[in-house]
Structures are given as structure tokens and as C-alpha cells.
N, C-alpha and C positions, 0 to 999 in steps of 0.2 A: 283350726282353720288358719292357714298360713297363708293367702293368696298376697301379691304385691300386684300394682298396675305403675306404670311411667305418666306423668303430666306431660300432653304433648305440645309442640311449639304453640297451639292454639287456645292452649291454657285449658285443655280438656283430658278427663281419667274415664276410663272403660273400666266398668267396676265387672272384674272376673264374674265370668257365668254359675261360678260354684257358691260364690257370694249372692249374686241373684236370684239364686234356685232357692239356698234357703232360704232367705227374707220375703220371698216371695214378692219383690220386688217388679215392678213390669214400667215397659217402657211408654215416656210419659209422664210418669209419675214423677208428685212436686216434692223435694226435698229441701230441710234447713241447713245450713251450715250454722254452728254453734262454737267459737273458740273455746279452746278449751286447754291452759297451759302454753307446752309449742305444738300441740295438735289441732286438729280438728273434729266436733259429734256430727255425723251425717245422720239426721234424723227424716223418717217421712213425716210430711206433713200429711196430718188426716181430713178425708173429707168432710164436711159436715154433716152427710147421712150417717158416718160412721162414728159421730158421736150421739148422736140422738138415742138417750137413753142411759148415757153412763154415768149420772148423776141421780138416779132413782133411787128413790127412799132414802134419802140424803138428811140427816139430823139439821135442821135451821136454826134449831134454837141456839141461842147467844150469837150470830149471825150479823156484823154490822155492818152496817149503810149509809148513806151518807148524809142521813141526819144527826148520828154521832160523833162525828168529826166538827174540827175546832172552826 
């Protein structure tokens, strides 16, 4: 995938439709900007329903908190 977009005078980017379709990206949605070098990570930021559960059966042990801190 080779798409480019122009930042326009409003300091805004139209992220290609071909770019959107596969991310499945929808309008609305909250994004991070992450530097990164001299680029930037456009990451989506997840909902909170949409992590609920992704830490299941998670090994705890050796696990610290902050009673083991100095």
C-alpha cells in the first residue's frame, strides 16, 4: 500500500479511503499520535469495552506493587 495525503492550510490530512477500508478505521474515531524518529505512529486508541478481557488468565505471580518499592 502506497497511498500519500497533502496536510492542508488547516493543519488537516484525509487519510485515503483505501487506507480506511483496511483498518477498518470509521469516522469519529480517536486516534494517538506517537513520535517517532522524524515520523509519526497513528495509532487508534481502544475503547474500554474493547479491552475488557484481554488480560485473562494472566500469570500474577512475581507481580509487584507498591509495597515493594523503596
Amino acid at each position: 500500500m502506497s497511498a500519500t495525503a497533502k496536510l492542508s492550510s488547516k493543519f488537516q490530512i484525509s487519510i485515503p479511503k483505501e487506507v480506511r477500508a483496511e483498518q477498518k478505521w470509521e469516522a469519529g474515531q480517536e486516534f494517538a499520535f506517537i513520535p517517532k524518529g522524524t515520523g509519526v505512529l497513528l495509532i487508534p486508541v481502544p475503547k474500554l469495552k474493547d479491552l475488557v478481557g484481554v488480560a485473562a488468565g494472566i500469570d500474577t505471580d512475581g507481580y509487584r506493587d507498591r509495597e515493594d518499592r523503596y
